[in-house]
C-alpha positions as CSV (number, residue, x, y, z in Angstrom):
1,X,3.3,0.1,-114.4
2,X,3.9,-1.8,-117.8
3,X,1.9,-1.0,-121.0
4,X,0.4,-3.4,-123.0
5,X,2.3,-5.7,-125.5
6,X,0.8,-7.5,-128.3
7,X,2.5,-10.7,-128.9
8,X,2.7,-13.0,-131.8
9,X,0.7,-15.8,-130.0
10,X,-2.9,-16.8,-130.3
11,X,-5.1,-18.4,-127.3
12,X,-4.9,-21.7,-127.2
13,X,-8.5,-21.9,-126.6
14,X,-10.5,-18.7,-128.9
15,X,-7.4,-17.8,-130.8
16,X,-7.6,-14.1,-129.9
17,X,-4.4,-12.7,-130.2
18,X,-2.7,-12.5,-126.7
19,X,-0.6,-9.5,-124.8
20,X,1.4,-9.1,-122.5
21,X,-1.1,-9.5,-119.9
22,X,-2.6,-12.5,-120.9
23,X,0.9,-14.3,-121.1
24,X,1.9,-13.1,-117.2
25,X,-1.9,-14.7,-116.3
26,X,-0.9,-17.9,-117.4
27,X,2.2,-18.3,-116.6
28,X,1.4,-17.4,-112.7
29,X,-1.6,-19.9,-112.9
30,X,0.9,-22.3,-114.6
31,X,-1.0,-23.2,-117.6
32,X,0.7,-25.4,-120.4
33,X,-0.3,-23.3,-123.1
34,X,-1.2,-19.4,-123.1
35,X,-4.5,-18.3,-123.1
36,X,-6.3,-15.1,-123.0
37,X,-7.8,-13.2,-119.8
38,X,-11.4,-13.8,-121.0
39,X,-10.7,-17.8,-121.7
40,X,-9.2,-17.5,-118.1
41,X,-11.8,-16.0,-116.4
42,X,-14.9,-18.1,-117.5
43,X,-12.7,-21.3,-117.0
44,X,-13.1,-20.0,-113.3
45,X,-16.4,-18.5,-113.8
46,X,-16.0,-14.8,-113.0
47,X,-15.4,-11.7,-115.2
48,X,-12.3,-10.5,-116.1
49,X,-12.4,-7.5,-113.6
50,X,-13.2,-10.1,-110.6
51,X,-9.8,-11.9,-111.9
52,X,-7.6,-8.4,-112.1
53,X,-9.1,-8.1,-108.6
54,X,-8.6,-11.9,-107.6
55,X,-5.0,-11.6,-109.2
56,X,-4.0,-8.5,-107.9
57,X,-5.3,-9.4,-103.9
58,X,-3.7,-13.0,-104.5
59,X,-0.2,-12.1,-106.4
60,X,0.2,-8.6,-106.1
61,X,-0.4,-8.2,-110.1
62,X,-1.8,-5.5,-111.6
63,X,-3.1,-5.0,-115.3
64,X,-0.8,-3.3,-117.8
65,X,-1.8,0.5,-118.4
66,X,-3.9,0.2,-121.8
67,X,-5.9,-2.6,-120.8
């Protein structure tokens, strides 16, 4: 399992600063610009576990350890 990055990005939509989590969420939803697992998850109206659950049921994608 991967650990935790923090990257030099900001959500496009809070501006939280994003990891590496965050950026492999949006990339396999295929959003434009990168935004954070919390920004994700009420965009679709569930909490963030219900998405790591969703995500990894759906993709096979787990969390990184630290998160």
């Amino acid at each position: 399992m991967q650990k935790v990055r923090w990257l030099d990005q900001d959500c496009n939509k809070c501006g939280r600063q994003l990891n590496s989590w965050d950026a492999r969420l949006s990339k396999t939803l295929a959003y434009k610009y990168p935004c954070c697992e919390s920004c994700i998850a009420g965009e679709y109206d569930m909490s963030a576990e219900r998405l790591r659950d969703r995500m990894e049921n759906y993709f096979g994608m787990r969390p990184c350890q630290g998160l």
